[in-house]
C-alpha positions as CSV (number, residue, x, y, z in Angstrom):
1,X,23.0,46.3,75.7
2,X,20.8,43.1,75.8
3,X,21.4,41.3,79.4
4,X,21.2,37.7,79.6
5,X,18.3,36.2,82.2
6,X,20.9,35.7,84.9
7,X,22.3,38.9,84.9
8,X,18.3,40.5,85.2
9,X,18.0,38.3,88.0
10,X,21.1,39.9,89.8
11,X,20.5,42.8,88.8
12,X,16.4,42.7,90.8
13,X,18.2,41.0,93.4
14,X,20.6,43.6,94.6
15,X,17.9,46.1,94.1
16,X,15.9,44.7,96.9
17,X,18.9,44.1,99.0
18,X,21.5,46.7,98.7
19,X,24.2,44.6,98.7
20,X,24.6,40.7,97.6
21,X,27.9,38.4,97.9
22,X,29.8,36.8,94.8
23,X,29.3,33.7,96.9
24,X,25.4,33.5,97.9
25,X,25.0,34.7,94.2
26,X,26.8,31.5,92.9
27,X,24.6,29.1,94.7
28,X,21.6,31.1,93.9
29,X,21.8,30.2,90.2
30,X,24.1,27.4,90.5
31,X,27.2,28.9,88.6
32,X,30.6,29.4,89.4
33,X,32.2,32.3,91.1
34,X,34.0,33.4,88.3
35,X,30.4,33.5,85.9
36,X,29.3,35.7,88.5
37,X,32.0,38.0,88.4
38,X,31.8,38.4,84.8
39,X,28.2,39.0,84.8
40,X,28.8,41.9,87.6
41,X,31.6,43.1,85.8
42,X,29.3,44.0,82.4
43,X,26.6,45.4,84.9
44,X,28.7,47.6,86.8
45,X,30.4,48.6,83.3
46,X,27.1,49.7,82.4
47,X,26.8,51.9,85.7
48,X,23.9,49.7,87.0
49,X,25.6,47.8,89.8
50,X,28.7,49.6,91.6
51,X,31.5,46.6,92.5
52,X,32.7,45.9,96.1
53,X,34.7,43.2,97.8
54,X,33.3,40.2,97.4
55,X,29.8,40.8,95.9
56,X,27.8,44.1,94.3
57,X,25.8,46.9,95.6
58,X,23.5,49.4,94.0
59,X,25.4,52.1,92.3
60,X,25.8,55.7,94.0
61,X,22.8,58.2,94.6
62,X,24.5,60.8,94.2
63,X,25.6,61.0,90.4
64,X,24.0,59.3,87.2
65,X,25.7,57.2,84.6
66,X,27.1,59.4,82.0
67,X,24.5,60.2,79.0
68,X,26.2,57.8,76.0
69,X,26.3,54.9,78.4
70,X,22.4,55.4,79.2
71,X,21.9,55.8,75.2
72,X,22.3,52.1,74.8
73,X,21.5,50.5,78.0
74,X,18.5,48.5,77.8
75,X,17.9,49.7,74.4
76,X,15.7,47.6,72.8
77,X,14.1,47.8,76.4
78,X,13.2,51.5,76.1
79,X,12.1,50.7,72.5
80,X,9.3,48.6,73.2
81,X,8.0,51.5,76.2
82,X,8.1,53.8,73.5
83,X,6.2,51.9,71.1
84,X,3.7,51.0,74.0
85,X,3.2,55.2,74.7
86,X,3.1,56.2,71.1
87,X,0.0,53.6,70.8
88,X,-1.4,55.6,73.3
89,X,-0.8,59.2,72.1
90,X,-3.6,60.1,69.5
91,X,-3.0,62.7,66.6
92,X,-3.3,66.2,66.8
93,X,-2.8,66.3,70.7
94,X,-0.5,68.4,72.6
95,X,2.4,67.3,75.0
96,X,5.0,67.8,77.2
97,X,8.3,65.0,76.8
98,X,11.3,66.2,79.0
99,X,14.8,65.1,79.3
100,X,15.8,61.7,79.0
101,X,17.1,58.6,76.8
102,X,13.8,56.8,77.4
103,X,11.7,60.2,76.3
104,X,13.9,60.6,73.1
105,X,13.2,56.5,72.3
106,X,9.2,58.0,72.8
107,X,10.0,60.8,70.4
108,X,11.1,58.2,67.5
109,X,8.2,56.2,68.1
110,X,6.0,59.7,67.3
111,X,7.1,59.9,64.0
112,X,4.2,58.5,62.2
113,X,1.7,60.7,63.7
114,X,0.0,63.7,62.4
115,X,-0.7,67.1,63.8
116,X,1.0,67.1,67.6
117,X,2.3,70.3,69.2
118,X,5.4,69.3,71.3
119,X,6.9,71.7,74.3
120,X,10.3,70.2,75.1
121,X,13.4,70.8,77.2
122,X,15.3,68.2,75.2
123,X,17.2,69.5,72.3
124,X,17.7,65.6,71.2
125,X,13.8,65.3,71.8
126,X,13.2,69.0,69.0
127,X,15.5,67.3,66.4
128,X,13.7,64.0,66.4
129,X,10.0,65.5,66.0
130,X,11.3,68.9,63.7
131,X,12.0,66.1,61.3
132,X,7.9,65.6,60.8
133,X,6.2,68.8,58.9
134,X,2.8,68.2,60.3
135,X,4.4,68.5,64.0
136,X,4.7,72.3,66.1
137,X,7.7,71.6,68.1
138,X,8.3,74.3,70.4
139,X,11.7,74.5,72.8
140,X,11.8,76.2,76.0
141,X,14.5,78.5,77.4
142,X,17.2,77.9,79.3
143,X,20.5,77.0,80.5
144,X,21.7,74.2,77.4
145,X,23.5,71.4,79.4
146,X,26.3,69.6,77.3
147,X,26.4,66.9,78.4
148,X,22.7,65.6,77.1
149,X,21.3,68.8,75.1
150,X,18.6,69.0,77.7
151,X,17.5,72.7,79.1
152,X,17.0,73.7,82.9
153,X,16.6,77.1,85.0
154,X,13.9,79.3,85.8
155,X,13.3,80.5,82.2
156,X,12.6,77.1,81.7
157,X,10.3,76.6,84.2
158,X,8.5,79.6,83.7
159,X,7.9,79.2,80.1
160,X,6.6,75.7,80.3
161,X,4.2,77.4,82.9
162,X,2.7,79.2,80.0
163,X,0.7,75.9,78.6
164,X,-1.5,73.4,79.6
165,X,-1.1,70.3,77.9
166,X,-3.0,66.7,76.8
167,X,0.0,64.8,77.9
168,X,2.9,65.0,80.7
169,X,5.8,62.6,79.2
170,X,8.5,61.9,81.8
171,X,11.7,60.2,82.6
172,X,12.9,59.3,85.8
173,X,16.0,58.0,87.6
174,X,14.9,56.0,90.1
175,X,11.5,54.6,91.6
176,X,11.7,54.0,95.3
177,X,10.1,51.1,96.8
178,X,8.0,53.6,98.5
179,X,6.5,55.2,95.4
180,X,9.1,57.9,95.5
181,X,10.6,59.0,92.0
182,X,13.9,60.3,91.9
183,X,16.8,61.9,90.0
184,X,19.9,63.2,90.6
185,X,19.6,66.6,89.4
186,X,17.5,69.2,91.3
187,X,16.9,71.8,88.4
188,X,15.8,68.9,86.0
189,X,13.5,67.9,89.0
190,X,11.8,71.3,89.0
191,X,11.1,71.1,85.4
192,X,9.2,67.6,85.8
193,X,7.4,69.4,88.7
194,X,6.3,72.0,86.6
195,X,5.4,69.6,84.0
196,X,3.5,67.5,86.2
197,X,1.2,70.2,87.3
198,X,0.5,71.5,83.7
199,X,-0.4,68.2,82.1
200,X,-4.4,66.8,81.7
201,X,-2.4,63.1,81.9
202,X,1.4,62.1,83.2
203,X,2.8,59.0,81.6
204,X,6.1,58.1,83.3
205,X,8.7,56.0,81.0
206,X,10.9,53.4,83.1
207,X,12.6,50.6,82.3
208,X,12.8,47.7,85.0
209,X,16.3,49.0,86.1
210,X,14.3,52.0,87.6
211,X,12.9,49.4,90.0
212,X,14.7,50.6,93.5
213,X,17.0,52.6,92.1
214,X,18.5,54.9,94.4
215,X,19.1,58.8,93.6
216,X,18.6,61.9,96.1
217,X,16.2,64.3,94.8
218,X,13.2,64.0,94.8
219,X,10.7,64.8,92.4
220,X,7.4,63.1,93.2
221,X,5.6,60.3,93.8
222,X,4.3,57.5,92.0
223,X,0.8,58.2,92.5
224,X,0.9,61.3,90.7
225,X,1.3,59.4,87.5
226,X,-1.9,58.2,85.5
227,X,0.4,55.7,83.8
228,X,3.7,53.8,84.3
229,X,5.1,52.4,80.9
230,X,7.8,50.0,81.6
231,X,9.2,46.2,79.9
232,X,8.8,44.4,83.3
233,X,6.7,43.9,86.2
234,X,7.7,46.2,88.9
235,X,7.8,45.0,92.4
236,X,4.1,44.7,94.2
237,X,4.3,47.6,96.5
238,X,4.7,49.7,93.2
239,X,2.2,48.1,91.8
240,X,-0.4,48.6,94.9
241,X,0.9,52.3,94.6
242,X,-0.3,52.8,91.3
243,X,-3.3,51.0,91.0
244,X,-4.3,53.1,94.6
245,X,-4.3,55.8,92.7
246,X,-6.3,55.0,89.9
247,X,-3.0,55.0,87.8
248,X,-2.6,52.2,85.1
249,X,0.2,50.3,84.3
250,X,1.5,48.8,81.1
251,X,4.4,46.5,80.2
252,X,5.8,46.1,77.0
253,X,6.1,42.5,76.1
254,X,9.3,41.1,74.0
C-alpha cells in the first residue's frame, strides 16, 4: 500500500505523541475533518494507527497485524531496504535472515548472487533462495507457525547455535525511542537473540513505521546492530544511538 505524504505525516506524528485529535490534525495540514478521517481510516485499516474518539493513537502492543496485511504494507517501502542490503551482501558469504515480511523482500533481492549458505527460520525465506542452485539453504527445527511459515522453540534455538555466520539479518516490530527493539512474540525474540550473538555483522531491516512503534518484548537494543536499513530518516535520538555505537545507517531513496 503506497501512503500519500499527508497520511506519513500522521502517521510520524502520532508516533511521537501517542495520541492526536481529528481536530488539531485538520489545522495541522489545513484540510477538512472529514480528509482526516479518511486518511486515518486507511491507516488504521492497515493496523498502523488504532481509531479512537475523536483522533488516533498507536495501535496495541500487545498483538501484531496479521501476516497478509504486513505482506503489502509499505511494499515498495521494504523493496528498496532490500535492494539497499543485498548491495551490501557479497557472494559466497554466509548468513542468518529470520522471520519477517521485510527479511523475505531481502531474500528476493538475493537472487542474483552466487554461492551464499543461508540458515533460516522462515519457511517463506527457504522457498525464495532454494530457487537459486548455487545457494545452501539450510532450515532450522522447530515448531512451524501457520500463520507466517516461520519456526520457533528451543530446537530452533539450539540448532542456530551450531554456526557462526558473516551476516545477522533481522526484522523487528518496533524501535523504541530509546533504542529498544521490540516484538510481540517472545519465542521469535529468543531466536533474534540467538542470532545476534552468532553473527560477525547484524543488519536490522525497518521501514519508517518501525519508528516508535510500540510492542512488549523485548529483544535488544539498537546499539547492538552494525547497520540499520530503513526508507526514511528515523527520529535523532535513534540516530545518536546508532552512530554511538559505531553502527551505520542507510536509507533507501525513492
Amino acid at each position: 500500500m503506497q501512503y500519500n505524504p499527508r497520511q506519513k505525516e500522521i502517521l510520524l506524528l502520532v508516533q511521537r505523541r501517542g495520541f492526536v485529535s481529528n481536530e488539531e490534525l485538520a489545522q495541522a495540514f489545513n484540510v477538512t475533518p472529514q480528509t482526516i478521517r479518511r486518511d486515518i481510516n486507511q491507516l488504521c485499516l492497515e493496523g498502523l494507527l488504532r481509531r479512537y474518539h475523536g483522533g488516533a493513537g498507536l495501535p496495541s502492543s500487545v498483538e501484531n497485524v496479521a501476516y497478509t496485511t504486513r505482506q503489502v504494507t509499505c511494499l515498495e517501502e521494504k523493496r528498496r531496504i532490500a535492494r539497499a542490503v543485498a548491495k551490501k551482501i557479497p557472494d559466497q558469504a554466509s548468513l542468518f535472515i529470520n522471520i519477517g515480511t521485510t527479511t523475505e523482500e531481502v531474500a528476493k533481492a538475493l537472487q542474483d548472487h552466487r554461492g551464499l549458505r543461508i540458515i533460516t527460520n522462515n519457511l517463506n525465506v527457504a522457498a525464495i533462495l532454494s530457487q537459486n542452485s548455487s545457494f545452501e539453504v539450510i532450515i532450522a527445527g522447530g515448531v512451524v507457525r501457520s500463520r507466517d511459515l516461520g519456526i520457533t522453540g528451543d530446537a530452533t534455538i539450539d540448532f542456530m547455535n551450531d554456526f557462526k555466520v558473516d551476516f545477522g539479518i533481522i526484522g523487528i516490530s518496533g524501535i523504541d525511542i530509546d533504542g529498544s527493539l521490540l516484538d510481540f512474540d517472545y519465542s521469535e525474540v529468543r531466536v533474534a537473540q540467538t542470532i545476534i550473538r552468532n553473527s560477525r555483522k547484524v543488519f536490522l531491516v525497518a521501514d519508517h513505521t518501525k519508528f516508535g512503534r510500540a510492542a512488549m518484548v523485548k529483544l535488544g537494543r539498537l546499539s547492538q546492530v552494525d547497520a540499520l536499513f530503513t526508507d526514511r530518516i528515523p527520529p535523532q535520538e535513534l540516530i545518536t544511538i546508532l552512530t554511538d555505537a559505531s553502527g551505520k545507517l542507510h536509507v533507501a531513496g525513492d
